[in-house]
N, C-alpha and C positions, 0 to 999 in steps of 0.2 A: 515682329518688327513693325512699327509705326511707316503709314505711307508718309512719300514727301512731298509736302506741301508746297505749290507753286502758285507764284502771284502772279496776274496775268493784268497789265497795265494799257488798257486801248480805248482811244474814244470811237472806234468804227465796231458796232455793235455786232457786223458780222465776222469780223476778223475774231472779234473775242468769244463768241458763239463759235470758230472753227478751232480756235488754241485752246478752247477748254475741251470739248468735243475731243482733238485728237489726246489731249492731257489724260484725260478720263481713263479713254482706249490704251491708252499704256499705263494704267495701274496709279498715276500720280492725282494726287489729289487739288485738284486750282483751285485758285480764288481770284473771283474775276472783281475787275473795278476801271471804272472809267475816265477817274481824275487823279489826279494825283495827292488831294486831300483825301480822298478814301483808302488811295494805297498805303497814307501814311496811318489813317487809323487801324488798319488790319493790322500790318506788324506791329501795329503796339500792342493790341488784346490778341493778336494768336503768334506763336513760332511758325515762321516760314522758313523753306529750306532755299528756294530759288525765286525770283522776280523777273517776267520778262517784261522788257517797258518798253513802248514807243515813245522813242526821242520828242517827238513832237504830239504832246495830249492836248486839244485844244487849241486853248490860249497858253496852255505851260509851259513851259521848259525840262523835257526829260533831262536836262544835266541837272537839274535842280534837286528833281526827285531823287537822282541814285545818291547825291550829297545827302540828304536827307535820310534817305533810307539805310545808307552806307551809320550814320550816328546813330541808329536807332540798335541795327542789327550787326555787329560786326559780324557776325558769321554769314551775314546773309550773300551769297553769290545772285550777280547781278549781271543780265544778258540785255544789248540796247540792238533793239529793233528798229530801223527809218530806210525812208528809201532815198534817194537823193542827200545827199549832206554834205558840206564841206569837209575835207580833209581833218581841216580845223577841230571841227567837231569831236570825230572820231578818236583823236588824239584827246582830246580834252574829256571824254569818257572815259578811256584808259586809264590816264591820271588820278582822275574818281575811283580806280578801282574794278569797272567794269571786267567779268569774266570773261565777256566777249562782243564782237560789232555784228550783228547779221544786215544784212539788205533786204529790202523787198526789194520785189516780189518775194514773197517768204517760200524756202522752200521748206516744208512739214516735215520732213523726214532729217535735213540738215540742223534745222532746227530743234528739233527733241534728240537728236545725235548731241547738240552742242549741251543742249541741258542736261542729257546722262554724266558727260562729263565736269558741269557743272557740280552734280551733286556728289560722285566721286569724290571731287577735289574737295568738299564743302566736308566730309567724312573723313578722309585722311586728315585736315589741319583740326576738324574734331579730335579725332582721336589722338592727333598729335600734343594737342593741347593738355590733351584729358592726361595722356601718360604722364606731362611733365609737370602735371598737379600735383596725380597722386606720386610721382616719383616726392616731390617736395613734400607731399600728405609724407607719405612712408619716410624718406629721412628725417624732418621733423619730429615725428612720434620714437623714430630709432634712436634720434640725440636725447628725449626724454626717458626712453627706454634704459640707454649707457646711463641715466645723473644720477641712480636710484637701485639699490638692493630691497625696496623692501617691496611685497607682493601688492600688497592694498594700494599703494603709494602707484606703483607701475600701471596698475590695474585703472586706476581712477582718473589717473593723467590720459590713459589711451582711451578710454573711455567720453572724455569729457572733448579732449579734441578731436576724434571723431564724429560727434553730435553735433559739433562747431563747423566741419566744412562740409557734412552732410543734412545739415536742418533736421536731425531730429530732435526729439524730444523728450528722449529716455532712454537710457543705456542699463545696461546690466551683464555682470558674467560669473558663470556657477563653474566653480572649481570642487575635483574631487575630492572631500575629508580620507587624508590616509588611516584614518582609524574608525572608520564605518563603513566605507564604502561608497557614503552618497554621494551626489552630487550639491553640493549648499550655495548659495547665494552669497557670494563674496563679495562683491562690491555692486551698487546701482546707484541710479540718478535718474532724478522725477519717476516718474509714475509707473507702479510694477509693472513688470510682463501681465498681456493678456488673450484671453481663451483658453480654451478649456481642450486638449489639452494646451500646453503653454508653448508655443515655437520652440524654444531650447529642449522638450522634452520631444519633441522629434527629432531634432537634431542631437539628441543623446543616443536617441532609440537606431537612429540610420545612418549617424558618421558621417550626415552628407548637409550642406546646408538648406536652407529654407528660404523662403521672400515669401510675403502676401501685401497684394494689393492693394488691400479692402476688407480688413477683418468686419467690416460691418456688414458684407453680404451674406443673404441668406438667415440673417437674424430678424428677430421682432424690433418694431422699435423704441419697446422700453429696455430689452437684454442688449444692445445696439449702444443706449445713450449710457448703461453702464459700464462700455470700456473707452474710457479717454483715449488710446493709441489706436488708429487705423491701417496703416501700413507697417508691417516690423520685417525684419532681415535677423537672423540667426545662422551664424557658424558655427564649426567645431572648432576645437581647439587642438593641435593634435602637437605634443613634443618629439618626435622622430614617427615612431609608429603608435605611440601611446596616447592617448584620445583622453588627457586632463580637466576638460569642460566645457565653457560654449561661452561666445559672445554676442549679446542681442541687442540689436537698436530697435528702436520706436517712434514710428510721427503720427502728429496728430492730422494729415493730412493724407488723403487716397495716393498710392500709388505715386508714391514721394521716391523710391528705390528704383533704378534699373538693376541692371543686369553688371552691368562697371560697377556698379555700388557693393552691390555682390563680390565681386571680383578682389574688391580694393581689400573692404572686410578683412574677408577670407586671408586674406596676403598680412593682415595687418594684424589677425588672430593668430599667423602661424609665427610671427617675430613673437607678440605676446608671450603666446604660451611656452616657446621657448626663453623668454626674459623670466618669466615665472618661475622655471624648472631652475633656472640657472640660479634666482634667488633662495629656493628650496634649499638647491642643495649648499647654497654659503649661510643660509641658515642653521642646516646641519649641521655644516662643518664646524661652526661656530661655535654651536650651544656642542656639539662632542668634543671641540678643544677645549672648552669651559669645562665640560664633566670629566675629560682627563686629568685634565690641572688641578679641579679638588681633589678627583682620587688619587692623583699622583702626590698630594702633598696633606691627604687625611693620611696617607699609608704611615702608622708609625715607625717602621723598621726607616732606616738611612738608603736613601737611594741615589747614589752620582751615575751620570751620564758623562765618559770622558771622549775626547777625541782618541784620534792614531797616536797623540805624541801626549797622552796623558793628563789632556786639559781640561777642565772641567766644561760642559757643557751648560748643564741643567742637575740644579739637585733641589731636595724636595723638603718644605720647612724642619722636618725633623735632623736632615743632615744639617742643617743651617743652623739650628735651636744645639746641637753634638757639639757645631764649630764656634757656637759663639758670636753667629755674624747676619746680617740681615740675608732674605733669598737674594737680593737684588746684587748682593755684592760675593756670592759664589762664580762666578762663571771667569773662569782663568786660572779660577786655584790649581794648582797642581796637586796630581794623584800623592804625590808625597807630604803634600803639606794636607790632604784629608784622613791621613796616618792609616787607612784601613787595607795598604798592599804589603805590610811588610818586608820594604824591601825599597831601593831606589828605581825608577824609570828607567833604563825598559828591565830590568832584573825585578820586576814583581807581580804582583795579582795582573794590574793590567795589561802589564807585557806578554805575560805568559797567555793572557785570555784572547788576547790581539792575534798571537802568531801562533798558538796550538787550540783556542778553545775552551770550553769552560773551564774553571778555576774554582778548587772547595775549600777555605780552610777557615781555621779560628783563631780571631787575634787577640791577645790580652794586653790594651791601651794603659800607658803610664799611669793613668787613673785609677787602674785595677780593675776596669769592664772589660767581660768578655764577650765576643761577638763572632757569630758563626756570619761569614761572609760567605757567596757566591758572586762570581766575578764572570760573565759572558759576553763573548763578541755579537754586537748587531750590527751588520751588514747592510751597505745600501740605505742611508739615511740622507737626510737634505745634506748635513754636513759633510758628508763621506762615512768612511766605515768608523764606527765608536764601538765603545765598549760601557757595557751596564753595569754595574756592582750594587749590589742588595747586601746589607749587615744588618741584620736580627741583633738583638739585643740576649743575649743568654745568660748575664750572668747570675739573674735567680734562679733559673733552671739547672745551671750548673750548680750553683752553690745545693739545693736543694737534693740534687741528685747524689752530691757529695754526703748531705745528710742522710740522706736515705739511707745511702750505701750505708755508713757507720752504725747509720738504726739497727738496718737489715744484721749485719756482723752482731752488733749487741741482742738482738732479737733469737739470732743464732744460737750462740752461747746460751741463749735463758730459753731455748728450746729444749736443748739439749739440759741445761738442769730441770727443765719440767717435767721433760723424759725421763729423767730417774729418781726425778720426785714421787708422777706418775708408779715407776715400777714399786716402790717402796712401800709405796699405799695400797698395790693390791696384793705385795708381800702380808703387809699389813693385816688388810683388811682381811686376807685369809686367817692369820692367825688369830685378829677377831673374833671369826666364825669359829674355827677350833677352840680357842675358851671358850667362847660362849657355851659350844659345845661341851668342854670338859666342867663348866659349871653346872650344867645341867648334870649331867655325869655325877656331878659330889653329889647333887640332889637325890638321884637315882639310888648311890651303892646304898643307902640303909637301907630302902625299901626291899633293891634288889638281894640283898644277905639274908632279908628275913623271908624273901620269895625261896629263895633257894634252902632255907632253910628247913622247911616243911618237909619237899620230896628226899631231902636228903637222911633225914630223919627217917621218914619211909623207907627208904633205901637200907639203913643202914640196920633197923630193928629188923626186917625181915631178912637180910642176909646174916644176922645174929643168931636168928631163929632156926633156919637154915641148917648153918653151921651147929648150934648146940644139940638138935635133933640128930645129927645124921656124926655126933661124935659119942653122944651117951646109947644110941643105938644097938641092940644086941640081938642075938639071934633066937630068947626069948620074947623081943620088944621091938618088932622091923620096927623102921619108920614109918610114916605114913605113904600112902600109895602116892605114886608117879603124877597124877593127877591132881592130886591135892599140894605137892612139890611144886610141879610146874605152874599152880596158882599163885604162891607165893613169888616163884621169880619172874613171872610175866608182872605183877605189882612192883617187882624191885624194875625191872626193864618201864615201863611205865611212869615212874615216880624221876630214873634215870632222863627219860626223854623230854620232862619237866623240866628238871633242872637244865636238859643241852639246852634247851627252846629259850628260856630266860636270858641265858649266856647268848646265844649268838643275837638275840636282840641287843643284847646291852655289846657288843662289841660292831655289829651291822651300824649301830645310831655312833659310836665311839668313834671308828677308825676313820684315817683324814682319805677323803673319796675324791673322783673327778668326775666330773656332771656328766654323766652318761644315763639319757633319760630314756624311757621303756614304757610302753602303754601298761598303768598299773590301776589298782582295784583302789580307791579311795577308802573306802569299807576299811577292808583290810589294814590298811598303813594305820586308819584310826585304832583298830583294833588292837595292833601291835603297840601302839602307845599306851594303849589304857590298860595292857598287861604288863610294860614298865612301872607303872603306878600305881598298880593293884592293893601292893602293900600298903600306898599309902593314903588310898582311900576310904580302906579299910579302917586306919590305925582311925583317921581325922574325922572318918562317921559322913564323908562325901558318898552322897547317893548319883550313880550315873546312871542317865537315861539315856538310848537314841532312838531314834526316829529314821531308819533308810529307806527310800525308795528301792524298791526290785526292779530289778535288770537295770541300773546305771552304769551308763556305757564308762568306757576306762578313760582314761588323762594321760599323756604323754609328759611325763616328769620323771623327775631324779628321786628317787624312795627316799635317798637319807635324807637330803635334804627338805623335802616335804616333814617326813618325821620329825626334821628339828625344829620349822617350822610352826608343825601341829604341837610337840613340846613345849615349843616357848608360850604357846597360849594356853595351852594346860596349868603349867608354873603360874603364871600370871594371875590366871583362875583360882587357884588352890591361896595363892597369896591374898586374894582380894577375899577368900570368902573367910578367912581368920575369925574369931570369934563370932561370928556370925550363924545363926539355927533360922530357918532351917538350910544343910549344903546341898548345894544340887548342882550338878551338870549335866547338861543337855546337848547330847549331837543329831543333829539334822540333817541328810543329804537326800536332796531332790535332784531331777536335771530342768534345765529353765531352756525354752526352746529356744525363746529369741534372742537369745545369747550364745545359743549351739554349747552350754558349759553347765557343770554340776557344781552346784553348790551346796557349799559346808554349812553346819552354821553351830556355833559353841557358844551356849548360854549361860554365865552363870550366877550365883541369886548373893554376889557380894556385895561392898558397898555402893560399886556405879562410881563413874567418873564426871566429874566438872565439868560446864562446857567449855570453861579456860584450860584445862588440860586435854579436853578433846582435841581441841587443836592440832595441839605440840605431841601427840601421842604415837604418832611412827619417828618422830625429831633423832638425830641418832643422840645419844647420853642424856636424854631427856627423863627422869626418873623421880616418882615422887615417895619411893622406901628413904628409909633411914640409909645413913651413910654406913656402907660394908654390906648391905644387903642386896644390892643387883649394881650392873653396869651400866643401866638403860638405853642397852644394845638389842633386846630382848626381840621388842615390839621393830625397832628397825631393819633386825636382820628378816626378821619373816617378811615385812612389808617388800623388800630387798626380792628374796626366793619366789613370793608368790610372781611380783611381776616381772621377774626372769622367767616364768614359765609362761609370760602372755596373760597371768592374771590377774584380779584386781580383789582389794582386799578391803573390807570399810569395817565401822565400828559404831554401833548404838548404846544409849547408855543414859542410865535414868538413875539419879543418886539416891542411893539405897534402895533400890529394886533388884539391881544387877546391871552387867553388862553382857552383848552378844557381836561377837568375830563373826563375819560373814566371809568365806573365800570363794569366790566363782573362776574356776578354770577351766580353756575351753578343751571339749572332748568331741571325742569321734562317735559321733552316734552314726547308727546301723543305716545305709540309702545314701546318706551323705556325700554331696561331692569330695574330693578328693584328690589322691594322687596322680590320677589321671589327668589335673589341672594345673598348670602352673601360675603363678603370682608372684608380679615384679610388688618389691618394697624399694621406693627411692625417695628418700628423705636426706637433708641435709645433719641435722640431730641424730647422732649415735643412738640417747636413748629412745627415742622415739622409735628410729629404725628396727632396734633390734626388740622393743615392745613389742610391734606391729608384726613382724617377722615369727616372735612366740606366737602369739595367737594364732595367726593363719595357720603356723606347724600345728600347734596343737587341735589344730579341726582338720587337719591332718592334708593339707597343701604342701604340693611343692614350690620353697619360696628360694628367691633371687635377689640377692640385695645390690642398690646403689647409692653409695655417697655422695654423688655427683653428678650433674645435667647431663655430663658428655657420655659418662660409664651409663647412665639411664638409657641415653640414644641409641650408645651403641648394643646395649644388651636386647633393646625393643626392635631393631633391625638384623639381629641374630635371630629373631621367630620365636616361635613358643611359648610365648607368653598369653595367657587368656585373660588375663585383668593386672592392670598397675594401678597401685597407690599411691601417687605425687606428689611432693610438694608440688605448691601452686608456683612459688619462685622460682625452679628448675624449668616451667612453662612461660612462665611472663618474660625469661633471659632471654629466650629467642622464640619466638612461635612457629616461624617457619619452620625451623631445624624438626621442632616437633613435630609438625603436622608429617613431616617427611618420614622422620622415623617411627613413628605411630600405627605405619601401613605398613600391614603385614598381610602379604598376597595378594595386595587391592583392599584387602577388607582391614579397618582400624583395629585397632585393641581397645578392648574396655578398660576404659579408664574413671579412678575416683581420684578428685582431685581435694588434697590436704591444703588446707586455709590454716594460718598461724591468727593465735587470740588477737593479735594487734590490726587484724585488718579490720575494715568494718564491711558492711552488706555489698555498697558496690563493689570496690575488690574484689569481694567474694564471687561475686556475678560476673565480673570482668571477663574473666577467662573460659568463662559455663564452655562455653560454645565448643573449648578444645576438650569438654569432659563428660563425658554418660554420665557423673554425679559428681556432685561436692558436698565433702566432710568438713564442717568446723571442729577443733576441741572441744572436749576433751574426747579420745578415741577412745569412748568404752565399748564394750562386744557388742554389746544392742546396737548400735549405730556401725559401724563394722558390719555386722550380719547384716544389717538390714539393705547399707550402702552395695554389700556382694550380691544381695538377692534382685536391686532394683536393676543392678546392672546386668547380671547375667542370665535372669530371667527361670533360674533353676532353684529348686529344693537346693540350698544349704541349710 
């Protein structure tokens, strides 16, 4: 607090030497002067608080002086000192204003009592004054406050007149960004905040205000002359408990701010900032009734808002674009005149939604639209209770669903005729296979009649022989000994067992069988073939060769149909080598490891085939004999049998060199995994699946098939499985569902994952991550075995 300044008016040098003296000793600060043109130049260059004057200075007139000083200083309190005086007088200092009359002889102590209360009183009409400023400061700013929603606008007006009744210089206020956090600079005027750090950032930091003096203390005087503001006052700004930013003044003059100035601020940042919040939030409310009203009238479905008595509220340009009528001129139509309650006020949609509740139904408008309505009460709205209705537009979806349906029925039917179309064709295709078979057959009997011919021949001369010995026999003439007998009929037994062996071949390859496959000798089944044809290789001067490897493990196949198989490429062979020298057929079987399968192979040195008919050459009725000489079913059916057993069947051929059949089917070599392992097949493609499913049988797996994502899930969540084959599409359906059914015990299952030709590289890679490998087409053994071996890490 600032001492108070007392002016002490006396021409008796000692008198003013003891009023300053006692002034001192009580804390107040004098200012002595001896005329009354000096007292008048004091208050004009300093603020005095109190004046004591003798009435009579001189030649003066103390009534003079306190008129004088009284225009100078209205606040100044004025005490008159004389000793003797008229009545008169006394009165007539009053009048002036005077605080008070003392007499001399002075008493010291009565005298500085009178000027305590002086200065008191000099404080109170201060402060009195000051309230009924800033009351008018604070109303004033609050009436500008009420003229304005908008923040900048508020912000700048309270801003600017506060600068006005407090001389500063510069104003500024940082409000929080609700979308960062900071604090930013919202509005200012003249020259920014200065020092380092900046007033308002203390006053962010401590929620409390701030004042400085004299930002220029303590600085150099070049960093000094670079900040224009020297006193600043900084507030918070606080909306209830929420502390939104700060308001700062600036003067370009020392110690321009009290402690009131502070005070007023403060008071005038807290209207502020709640004018601010208050703008906020009719900002919000604004721009959110704005983003209601476009989405309430983007929504294309029809949306009314009615009262309790079925009046239209609010409805939304689509209901209005339905009605026919501008939005502006909805609001009173009646629920019946917007036709979507079926029914009249209060017997409908809205009635019913009013006094029970939500409402479901669907209306078909004279127009022929149908519309799925929902009809619901909302409660508590500005108007009272209303009621909402929403009507979808359905009637493509109806009509569509209509179509469908009809589709679905006609799809039905032609299922059902597919279905026994379907059975027809494998009635069919069976008896295919039986001619085919009984064609080969006609090929057979000459051969076989002249096969049979031979031992039968045998047979029949030695039981001739037999008989005519042991009937001209006499008892001059035994027969021949016992030994020499039993030679001849072990030759007829012998010759006999020829001819059964011929016969049950040609009836084994004849009769109509069902696929029951057996691990069998490949050797063999060839063997048995080239003893059907013996005859007739013999007659055509066909030289046969083979070539087998020792100890090839066996094949899981069906014998006959193998046999008919290896027939139909025999035939083919015999046919192609027609006038041709020299004839040769050649069989080869090796086993291939990286295939896990033995392969055939039939060479023979005919004409060779085109590469335009290579093509077409498994095609079924593909044939390039004369007409009556085959079916060109031949080459089809075998293409058919090999990969029904899981194998694969190619063809080379060099015109007029020959051609050579290769079959590779897979087999159980000796170490091999096994039935000890099982192996899901899940493929969408039938054939594919049940390709995939031969081969793994045939290397001798136990396999698991599924047609389906869900049947794959749930098969791989039943355990047991040590490797699946995938389609990649059963995995890309749902990944999650995979990754869940995949675990078996915590530990995954090995999976290779099947890629369809249409995808390309990324696809392929897409889904890696759910699969220990991926196979592209075409699924031949080599890639198969190789995909089981990277995955499982074992000899197969």
């Amino acid at each position: 607090m600032q001492p108070v300044t007392i002016l002490i008016v006396d021409d008796d040098q000692d008198m003013l030497r003891l009023l300053c003296a006692s002034a001192r000793a009580r804390q107040y600060e004098p200012i002595a002067a001896t005329c009354v043109k000096t007292a008048i130049d004091v208050v004009r260059s300093a603020p005095v608080d109190v004046a004591v004057i003798d009435l009579s200075v001189g030649s003066e007139s103390g009534l003079d002086a306190i008129g004088q000083l009284s225009e100078l200083s209205a606040d100044l309190e004025i005490l008159i000192v004389s000793g003797a005086v008229p009545l008169m007088s006394a009165i007539e200092s009053y009048d002036l204003a005077a605080f008070a009359f003392v007499q001399k002889p002075v008493d010291i102590e009565h005298l500085f009592a009178t000027v305590k209360r002086a200065v008191e009183r000099r404080r109170m009409n201060l402060a009195n004054r000051r309230l009924i400023w800033e009351m008018q400061v604070t109303n004033a700013i609050g009436e500008d406050l009420r003229r304005s929603l908008d923040s900048r606008e508020l912000i700048e007006s309270t801003l600017q007149r506060l600068m006005d009744v407090l001389q500063a210089t510069s104003g500024s206020a940082r409000l929080m960004n609700a979308l960062t956090g900071e604090f930013d600079v919202h509005a200012a005027i003249g020259p920014p905040e200065a020092g380092a750090p900046r007033p308002s950032d203390l006053v962010l930091a401590s929620r409390a205000p701030v004042m400085f003096a004299d930002l220029h203390e303590g600085l150099p005087a070049e960093s000094a002359s670079r900040i224009p503001v020297r006193s600043a006052i900084s507030v918070p700004m606080f909306a209830g408990d929420e502390l939104i930013g700060a308001l700062s003044l600036g003067a370009s003059a020392p110690r321009r701010f009290s402690g009131d100035d502070r005070r007023l601020v403060t008071t005038i940042a807290g209207h502020l900032a709640v004018a601010v919040q208050n703008a906020r939030f009719h900002s919000y409310a604004r721009i959110g009734k704005q983003q209601w009203e476009a989405t309430f009238d983007a929504i294309s479905d029809l949306i009314a808002v009615f009262d309790g008595r079925g009046r239209l509220l609010r409805g939304n340009v689509a209901l209005a674009a339905h009605l026919g009528r501008p939005v502006t001129a909805l609001r009173n139509t009646s629920c019946d005149e917007v036709g979507l309650c079926d029914g009249a006020h209060p017997d409908c949609a809205v009635g019913h939604a009013a006094a029970e509740g939500c409402v479901q139904a669907e209306i078909t408008t004279p127009a022929g639209q149908i519309f799925s309505v929902t009809t619901c009460p909302v409660p508590d709205i500005a108007d009272g209770p209303a009621v909402v209705q929403i009507a979808k537009n359905v009637t493509q979806e109806i009509q569509s669903a209509r179509r469908l349906q009809q589709m679905s029925d006609e799809i039905a039917v032609t299922n059902g005729r597919l279905l026994a179309t379907v059975e027809r064709l494998k009635t069919t295709q069976a008896q295919l296979l039986q001619a085919e078979k009984l064609s080969a057959i006609g090929q057979l009997v000459a051969g076989v009649a002249h096969e049979l011919n031979n031992p039968l021949t045998s047979v029949i001369g030695y039981a001739q022989l037999v008989e005519e010995e042991l009937r001209q026999a006499s008892a001059d003439e035994p027969p021949r000994t016992a030994a020499e007998l039993a030679a001849d009929l072990r030759r007829i037994a012998e010759e006999s067992e020829r001819a059964a062996r011929i016969v049950r071949n040609l009836l084994a390859f004849a009769r109509r069988q069902t696929a029951e496959r057996a691990p069998q000798d490949l050797t063999d089944l060839v063997s048995r073939v080239l003893a059907l044809r013996a005859y007739e290789f013999r007659l055509n001067g066909i030289e046969i060769e083979t070539a087998f490897d020792s100890g090839l493990p066996h094949v899981m196949a069906d014998a006959g149909h193998l046999q008919q198989a290896l027939l139909n490429l025999v035939l083919n062979a015999e046919q192609a080598m027609r006038g041709r020298a020299p004839r040769r057929l050649h069989f080869a079987a090796r086993y291939v490891a990286a295939a896990g399968a033995v392969e055939l192979s039939l060479t023979d040195s005919g004409h060779g085939i085109s590469d335009d008919n290579l093509r077409r050459i498994f095609d079924p009725f593909f044939t390039t004999r004369d007409v009556g000489e085959g079916t060109g079913l031949g080459l089809s059916i075998c293409y058919g049998i090999v990969r029904d057993h899981g194998g694969q069947i190619t063809v080379q051929s060099r015109v007029g060199v020959g051609t050579t059949f290769s079959l590779l089917l897979p087999a159980r070599a000796d170490g091999a995994v096994g039935a000890d392992h099982e192996v899901l097949v899940a493929h969408g493609d039938q054939t594919e699946r049940d390709y995939l499913a031969a081969v793994l049988g045939g290397w001798g797996y136990r396999v698991s098939v599924a047609a389906t994502a869900e049947a794959a899930r749930e098969r791989l969540r039943g355990g047991g499985i040590d490797t699946a084959f995938v389609d990649r599409v059963f995995v890309a359906a749902d990944r999650d569902a995979w990754r869940s059914a995949r675990a078996i015990d915590g530990q995954p299952a090995l999976i290779v994952l099947l890629t369809s030709a249409e995808e390309d590289e990324t696809m392929a890679t897409a889904d890696a991550g759910e699969a220990s490998a991926v196979l592209p087409p075409p699924f031949e053994m080599r890639a198969l075995r190789a995909a089981l071996r990277a995955v499982s890490k074992e000899c197969v």
